[in-house]
C-alpha positions in Angstrom: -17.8 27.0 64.7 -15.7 23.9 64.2 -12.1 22.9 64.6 -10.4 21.4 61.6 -6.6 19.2 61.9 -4.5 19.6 58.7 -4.0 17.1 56.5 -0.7 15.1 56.7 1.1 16.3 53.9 4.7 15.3 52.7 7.0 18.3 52.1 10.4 18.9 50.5 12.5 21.3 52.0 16.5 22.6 52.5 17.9 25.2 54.8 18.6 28.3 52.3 22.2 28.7 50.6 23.1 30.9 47.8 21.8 29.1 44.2 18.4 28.1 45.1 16.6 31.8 45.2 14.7 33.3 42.3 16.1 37.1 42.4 17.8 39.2 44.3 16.6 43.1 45.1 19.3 45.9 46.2 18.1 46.6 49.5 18.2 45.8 53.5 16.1 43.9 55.8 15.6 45.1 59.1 15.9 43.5 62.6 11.3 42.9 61.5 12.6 40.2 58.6 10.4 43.8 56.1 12.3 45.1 53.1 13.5 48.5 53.3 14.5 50.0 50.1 17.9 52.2 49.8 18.3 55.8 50.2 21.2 58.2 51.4 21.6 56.7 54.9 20.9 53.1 54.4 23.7 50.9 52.9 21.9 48.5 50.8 23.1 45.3 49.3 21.3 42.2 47.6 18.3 40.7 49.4 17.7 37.0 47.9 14.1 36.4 47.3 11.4 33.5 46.1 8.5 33.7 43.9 5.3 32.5 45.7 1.8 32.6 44.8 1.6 35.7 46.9 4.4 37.4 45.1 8.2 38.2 46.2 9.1 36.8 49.7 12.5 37.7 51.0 14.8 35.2 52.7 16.8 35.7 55.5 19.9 33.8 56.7 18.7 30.6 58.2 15.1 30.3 56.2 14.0 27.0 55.6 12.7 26.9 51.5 9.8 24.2 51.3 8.2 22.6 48.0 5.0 22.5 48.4 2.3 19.8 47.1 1.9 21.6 43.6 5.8 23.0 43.3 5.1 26.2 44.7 8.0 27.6 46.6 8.1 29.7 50.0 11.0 30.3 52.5 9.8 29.7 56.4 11.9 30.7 59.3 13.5 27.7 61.0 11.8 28.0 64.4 8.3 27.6 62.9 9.5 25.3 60.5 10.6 22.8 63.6 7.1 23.5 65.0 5.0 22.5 61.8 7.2 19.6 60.3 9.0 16.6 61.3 11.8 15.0 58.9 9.9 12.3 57.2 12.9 10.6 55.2 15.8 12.1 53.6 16.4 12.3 49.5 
């Protein structure tokens, strides 16, 4: 076994807002962040989502969208966000 240190790596990124998701699905996400489809006693509304290499990943309010090294999109939640990056410069 051997323990590896990531490679600094310079990141774009902005705090979610309405504009800069790929699709919305009619929906809810619980109190887990997981998509629960609608049925007869769940209200539903539109759940923003991204595209990743993984497939759909819903945002939530808050979600941090990084760029990564290739363009690839993915939302992070803010609190592991602070913990992985620092702000190199702003844009």
């Amino acid at each position: 076994m051997a323990l590896y240190k990531k490679k600094p790596v310079i990141i774009e990124a902005e705090q979610y807002k309405p504009g800069i998701e790929d699709g919305f699905d009619y929906g809810n996400l619980g109190d887990e962040g997981f998509m629960h489809l609608p049925d007869d006693d769940i209200a539903g509304y539109n759940v923003p989502f991204i595209k990743t290499l993984e497939g759909k990943h819903y945002i939530t309010e808050g979600d941090m969208i990084i760029t990564g090294v290739k363009g690839e999109r993915y939302p992070c939640k803010v609190d592991i966000f602070e913990m992985t990056y620092e702000k190199f410069e702003d844009i």
